[in-house]
C-alpha positions as CSV (number, residue, x, y, z in Angstrom):
1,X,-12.6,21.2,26.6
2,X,-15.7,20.7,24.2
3,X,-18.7,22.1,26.2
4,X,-21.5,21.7,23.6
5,X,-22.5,18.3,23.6
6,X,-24.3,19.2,20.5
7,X,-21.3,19.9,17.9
8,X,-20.3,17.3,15.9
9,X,-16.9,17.5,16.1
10,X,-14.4,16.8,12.8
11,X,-10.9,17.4,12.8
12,X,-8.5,17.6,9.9
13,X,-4.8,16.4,9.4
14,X,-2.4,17.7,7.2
15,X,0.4,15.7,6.7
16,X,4.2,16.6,6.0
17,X,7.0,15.2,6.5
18,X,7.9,17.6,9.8
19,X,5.1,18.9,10.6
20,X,1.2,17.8,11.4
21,X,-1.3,20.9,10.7
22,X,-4.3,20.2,12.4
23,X,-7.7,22.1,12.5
24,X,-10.7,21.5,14.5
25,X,-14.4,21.9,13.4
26,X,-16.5,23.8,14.0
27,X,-14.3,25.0,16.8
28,X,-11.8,26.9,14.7
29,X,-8.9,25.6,17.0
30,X,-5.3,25.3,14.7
31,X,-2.3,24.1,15.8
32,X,0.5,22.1,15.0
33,X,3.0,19.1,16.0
34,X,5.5,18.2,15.1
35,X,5.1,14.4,13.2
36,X,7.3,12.4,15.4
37,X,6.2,10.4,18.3
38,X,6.3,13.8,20.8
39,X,4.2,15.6,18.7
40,X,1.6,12.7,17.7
41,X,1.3,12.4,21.9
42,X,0.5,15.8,22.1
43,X,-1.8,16.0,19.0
44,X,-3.9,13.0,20.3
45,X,-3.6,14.2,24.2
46,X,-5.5,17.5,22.5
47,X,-7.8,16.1,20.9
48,X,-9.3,13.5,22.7
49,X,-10.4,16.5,24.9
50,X,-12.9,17.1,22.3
51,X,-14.4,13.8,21.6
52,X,-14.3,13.9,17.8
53,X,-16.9,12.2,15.7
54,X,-14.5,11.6,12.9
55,X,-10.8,12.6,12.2
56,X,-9.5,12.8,8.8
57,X,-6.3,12.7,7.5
58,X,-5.1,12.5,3.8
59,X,-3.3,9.1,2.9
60,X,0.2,10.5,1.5
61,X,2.5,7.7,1.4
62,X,3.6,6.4,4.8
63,X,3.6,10.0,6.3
64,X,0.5,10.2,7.9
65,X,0.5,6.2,8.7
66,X,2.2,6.5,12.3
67,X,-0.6,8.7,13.3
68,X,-2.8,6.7,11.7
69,X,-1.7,3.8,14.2
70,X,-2.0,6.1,17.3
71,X,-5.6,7.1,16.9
72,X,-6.4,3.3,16.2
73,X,-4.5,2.3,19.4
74,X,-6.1,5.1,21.3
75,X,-9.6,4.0,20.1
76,X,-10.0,7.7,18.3
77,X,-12.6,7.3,15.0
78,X,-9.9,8.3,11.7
79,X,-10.9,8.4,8.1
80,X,-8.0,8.1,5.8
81,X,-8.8,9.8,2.7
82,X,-7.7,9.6,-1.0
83,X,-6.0,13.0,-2.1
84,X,-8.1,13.3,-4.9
85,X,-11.0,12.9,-3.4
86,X,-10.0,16.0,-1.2
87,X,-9.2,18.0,-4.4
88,X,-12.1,17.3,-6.3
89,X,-14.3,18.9,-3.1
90,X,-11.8,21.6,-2.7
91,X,-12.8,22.2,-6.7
92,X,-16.7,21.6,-5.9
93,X,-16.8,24.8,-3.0
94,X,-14.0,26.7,-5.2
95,X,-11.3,26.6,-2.6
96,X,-8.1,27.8,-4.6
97,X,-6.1,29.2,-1.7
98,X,-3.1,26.8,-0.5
99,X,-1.4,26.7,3.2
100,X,-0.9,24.3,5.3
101,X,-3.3,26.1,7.7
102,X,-6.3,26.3,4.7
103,X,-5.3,22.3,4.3
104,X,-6.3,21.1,7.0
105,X,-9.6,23.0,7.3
106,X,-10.4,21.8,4.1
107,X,-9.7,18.6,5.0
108,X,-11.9,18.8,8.2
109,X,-14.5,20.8,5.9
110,X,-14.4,17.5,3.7
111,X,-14.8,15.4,6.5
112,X,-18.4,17.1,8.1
113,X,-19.6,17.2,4.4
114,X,-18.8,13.9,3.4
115,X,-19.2,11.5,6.6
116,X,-16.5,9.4,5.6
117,X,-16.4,5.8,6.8
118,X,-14.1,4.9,9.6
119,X,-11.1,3.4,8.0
120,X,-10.0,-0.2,9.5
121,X,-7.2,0.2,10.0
122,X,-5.5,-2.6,11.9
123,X,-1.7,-1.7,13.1
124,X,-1.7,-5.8,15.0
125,X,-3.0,-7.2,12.0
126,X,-0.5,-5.5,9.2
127,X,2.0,-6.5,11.1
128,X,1.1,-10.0,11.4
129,X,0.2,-10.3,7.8
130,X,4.3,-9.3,7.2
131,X,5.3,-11.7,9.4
132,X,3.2,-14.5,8.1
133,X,4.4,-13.5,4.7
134,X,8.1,-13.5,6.1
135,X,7.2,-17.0,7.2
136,X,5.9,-17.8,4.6
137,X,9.2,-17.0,2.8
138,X,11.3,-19.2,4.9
139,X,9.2,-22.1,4.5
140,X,9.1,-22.3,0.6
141,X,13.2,-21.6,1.0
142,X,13.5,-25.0,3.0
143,X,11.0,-26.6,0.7
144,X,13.2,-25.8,-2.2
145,X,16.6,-26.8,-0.7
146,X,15.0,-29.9,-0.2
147,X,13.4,-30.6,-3.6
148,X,17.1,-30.2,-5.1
149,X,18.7,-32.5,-2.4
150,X,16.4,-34.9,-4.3
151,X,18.7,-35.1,-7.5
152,X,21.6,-35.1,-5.5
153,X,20.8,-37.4,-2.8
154,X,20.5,-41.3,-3.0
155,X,17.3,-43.0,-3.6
156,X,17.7,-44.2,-0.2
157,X,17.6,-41.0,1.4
158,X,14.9,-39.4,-0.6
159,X,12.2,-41.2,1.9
160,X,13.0,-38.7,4.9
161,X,13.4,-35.9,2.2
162,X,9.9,-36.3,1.2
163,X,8.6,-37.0,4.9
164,X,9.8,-33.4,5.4
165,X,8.6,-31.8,1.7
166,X,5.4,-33.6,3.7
167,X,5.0,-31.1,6.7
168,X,6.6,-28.3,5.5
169,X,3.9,-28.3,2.7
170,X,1.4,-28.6,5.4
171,X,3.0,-25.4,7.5
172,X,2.4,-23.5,4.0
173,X,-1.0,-23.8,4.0
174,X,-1.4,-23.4,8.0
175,X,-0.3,-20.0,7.1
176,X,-2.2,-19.5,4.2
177,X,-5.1,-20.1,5.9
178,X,-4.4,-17.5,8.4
179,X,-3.5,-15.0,5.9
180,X,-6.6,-15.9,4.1
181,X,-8.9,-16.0,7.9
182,X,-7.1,-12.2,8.4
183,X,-8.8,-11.0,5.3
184,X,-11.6,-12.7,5.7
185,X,-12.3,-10.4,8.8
186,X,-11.8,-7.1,6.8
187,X,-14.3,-6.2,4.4
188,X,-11.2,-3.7,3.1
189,X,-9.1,-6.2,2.8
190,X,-11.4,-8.7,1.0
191,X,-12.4,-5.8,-1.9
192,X,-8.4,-4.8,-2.3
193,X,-7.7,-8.9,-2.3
194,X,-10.5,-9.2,-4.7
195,X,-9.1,-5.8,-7.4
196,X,-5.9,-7.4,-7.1
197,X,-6.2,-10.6,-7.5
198,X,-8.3,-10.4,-10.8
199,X,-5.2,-9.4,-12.6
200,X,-4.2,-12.4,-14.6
201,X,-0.8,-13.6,-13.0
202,X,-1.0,-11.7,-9.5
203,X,-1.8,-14.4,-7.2
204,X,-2.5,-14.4,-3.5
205,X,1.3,-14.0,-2.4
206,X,1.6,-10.5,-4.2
207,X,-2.0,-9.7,-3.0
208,X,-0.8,-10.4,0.8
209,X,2.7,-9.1,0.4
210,X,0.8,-5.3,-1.5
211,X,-1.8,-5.6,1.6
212,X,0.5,-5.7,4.5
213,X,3.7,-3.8,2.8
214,X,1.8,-1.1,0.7
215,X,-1.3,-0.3,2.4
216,X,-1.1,3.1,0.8
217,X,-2.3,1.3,-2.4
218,X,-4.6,3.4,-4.4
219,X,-4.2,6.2,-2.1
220,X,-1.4,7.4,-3.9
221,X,-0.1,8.6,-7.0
222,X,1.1,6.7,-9.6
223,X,4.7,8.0,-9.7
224,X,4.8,7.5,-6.1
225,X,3.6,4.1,-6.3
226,X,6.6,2.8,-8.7
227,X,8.9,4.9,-6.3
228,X,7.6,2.9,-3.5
229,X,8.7,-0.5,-4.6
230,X,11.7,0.1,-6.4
231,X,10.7,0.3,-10.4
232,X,11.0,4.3,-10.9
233,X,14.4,4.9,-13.2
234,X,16.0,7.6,-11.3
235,X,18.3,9.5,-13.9
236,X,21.9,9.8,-13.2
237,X,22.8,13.4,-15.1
238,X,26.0,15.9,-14.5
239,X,27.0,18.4,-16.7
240,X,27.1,16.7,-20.3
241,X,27.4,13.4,-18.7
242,X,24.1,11.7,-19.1
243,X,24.5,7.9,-17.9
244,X,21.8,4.7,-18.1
245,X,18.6,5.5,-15.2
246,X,18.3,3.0,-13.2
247,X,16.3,2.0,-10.1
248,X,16.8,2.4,-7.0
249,X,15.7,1.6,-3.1
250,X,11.9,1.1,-2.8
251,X,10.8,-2.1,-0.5
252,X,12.2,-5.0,-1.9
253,X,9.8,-7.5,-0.6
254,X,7.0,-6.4,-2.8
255,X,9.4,-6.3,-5.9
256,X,10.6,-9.7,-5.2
257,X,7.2,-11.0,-5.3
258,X,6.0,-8.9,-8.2
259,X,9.2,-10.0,-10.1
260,X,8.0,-13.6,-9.5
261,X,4.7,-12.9,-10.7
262,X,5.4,-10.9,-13.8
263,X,7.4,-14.0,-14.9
264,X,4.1,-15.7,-15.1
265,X,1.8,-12.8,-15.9
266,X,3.8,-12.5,-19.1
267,X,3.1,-15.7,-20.3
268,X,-0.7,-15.6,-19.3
269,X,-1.4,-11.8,-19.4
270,X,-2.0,-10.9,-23.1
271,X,-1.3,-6.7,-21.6
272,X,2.6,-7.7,-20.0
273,X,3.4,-10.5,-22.9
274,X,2.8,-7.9,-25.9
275,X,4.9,-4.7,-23.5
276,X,7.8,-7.4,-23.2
277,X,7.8,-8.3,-26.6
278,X,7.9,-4.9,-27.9
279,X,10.5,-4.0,-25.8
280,X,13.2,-6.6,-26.0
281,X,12.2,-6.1,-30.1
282,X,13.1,-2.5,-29.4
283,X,16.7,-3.7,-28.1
284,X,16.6,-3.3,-24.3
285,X,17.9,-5.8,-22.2
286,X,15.1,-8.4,-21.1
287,X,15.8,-7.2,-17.3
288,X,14.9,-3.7,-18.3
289,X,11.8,-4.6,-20.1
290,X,10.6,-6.6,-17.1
291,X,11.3,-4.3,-14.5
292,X,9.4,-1.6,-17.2
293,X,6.3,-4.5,-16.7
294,X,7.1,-4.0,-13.1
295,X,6.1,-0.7,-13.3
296,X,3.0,-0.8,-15.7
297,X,2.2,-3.8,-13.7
298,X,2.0,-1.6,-9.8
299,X,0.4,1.6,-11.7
300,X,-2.4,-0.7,-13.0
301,X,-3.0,-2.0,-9.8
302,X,-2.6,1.4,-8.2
303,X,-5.3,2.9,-10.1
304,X,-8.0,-0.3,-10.0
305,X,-7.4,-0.1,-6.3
306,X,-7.5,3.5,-6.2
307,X,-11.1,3.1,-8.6
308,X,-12.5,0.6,-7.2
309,X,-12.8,-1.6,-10.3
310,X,-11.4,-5.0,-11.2
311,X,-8.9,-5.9,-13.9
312,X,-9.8,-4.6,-17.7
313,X,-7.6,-5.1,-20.6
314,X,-8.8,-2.8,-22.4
315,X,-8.4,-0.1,-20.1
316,X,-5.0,-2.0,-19.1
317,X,-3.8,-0.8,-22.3
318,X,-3.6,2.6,-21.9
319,X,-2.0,2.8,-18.9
């Protein structure tokens, strides 16, 4: 147990894919857990002992997100941190050394330093932001079955046809409007929503789909970011044989979206036109070259979100 009431208590998280390492300041307790649902039970179970003023944890890609959700839902304080911002400080107090041990106490040394703000995290809310997305889906499906029964159909028919196009365009906006009430409530979401929705061509479907499927979003790397929805090209070498890289898992719901979106941006977006152009000039197949947008398009957004800054073409360029 904590018996000074006086110590401001940090603890630092680091994340890997087996293990959590976790240090607590300026206690000097370490241990660690394993990261599965066990070991994020015992983790929290130990630490709520000490009644933490803040807990950080870096932001890694989905590793450190189930214990993320575990200190929200048991009302524990948790800061999830950009990795750079870590490595920059580690830099600023000369910290070279690297264990998992010295990780996490740099991590928790960040985290007294630097008061981070609470992150706001909201487990209920991401999830109903994917379904309402999901809905969202199904609803424009049905509307456009039903716009092509309209050149199919008699005139006759196309009365009730419309009387339906009717309220499933009104069920479209009852869930935009939640989507867009859901945001409303979270000053995070509202600046990300802002960042990526000044791109010209990403509209609020990709800007729902990247808040609710991708909250790592500017928390991570670059590389990692294309990896995550699909666009990397993964090579496919053996011996002398060296065949065409292509892409491969990622979550297909953002791509989908962004897929849709980058078939407008590169008619309106003067940075994805001129990299589609020069491509399909260069002889690759006009898939390739817009799945290559695909991934100039995510690293962009990775890195305004990640920067804090809204969309520059200028600065798009060089990306």
């Amino acid at each position: 147990m904590n018996t000074n009431a006086n110590q401001s208590i940090t603890v630092g998280f680091d994340t890997g894919k087996t293990l959590l390492d976790i240090y607590i300041r300026p206690l000097d307790i370490y241990f660690s857990v394993t990261n599965d649902d066990d070991g994020i039970k015992k983790a929290i179970k130990e630490i709520k002992t000490h009644r933490p003023e803040r807990i950080v944890i870096e932001a890694t890609g989905r590793l450190e997100f189930a214990f993320a959700v575990a200190c929200k839902k048991a009302n524990l304080p948790i800061s999830i941190i950009n990795p750079a911002h870590i490595k920059k400080f580690a830099g600023a107090i000369g910290r070279l050394a690297k264990t998992d041990k010295l990780d996490a106490q740099l991590i928790a040394h960040y985290g007294e330093a630097i008061q981070p703000a609470e992150s706001e995290l909201r487990p209920d809310t991401m999830q109903l932001m994917s379904d309402l997305l999901s809905r969202r889906k199904q609803l424009i499906s049905m509307q456009t079955m039903e716009k092509n029964r309209l050149t199919i159909l008699p005139k006759t028919l196309h009365k009730s046809v419309n009387a339906l196009l009717k309220i499933l365009m009104r069920e479209i906006e009852k869930v935009d409007t939640l989507m867009n009430g859901i945001i409303e409530d979270c000053p995070e979401y509202q600046a990300k929503n802002a960042i990526i929705q000044s791109m010209p061509g990403v509209g609020k479907v990709v800007a729902f789909s990247l808040l609710s499927n991708m909250p790592e979003l500017g928390y991570i790397t670059n590389k990692q970011a294309s990896s995550l929805i699909g666009v990397a090209p993964i090579n496919r070498e053996s011996g002398t044989y060296q065949g065409q890289r292509k892409i491969k898992g990622g979550r297909h719901q953002i791509r989908t979206v962004m897929f849709m979106a980058m078939m407008s941006a590169m008619q309106c977006n003067p940075v994805f036109k001129s990299t589609y152009q020069r491509l399909v000039e260069q002889g690759k197949p006009k898939k390739v070259a817009i799945i290559a947008c695909l991934r100039k398009m995510i690293i962009i957004l990775n890195s305004m979100v990640r920067d804090g800054v809204m969309w520059d073409e200028n600065m798009a360029k060089i990306q």
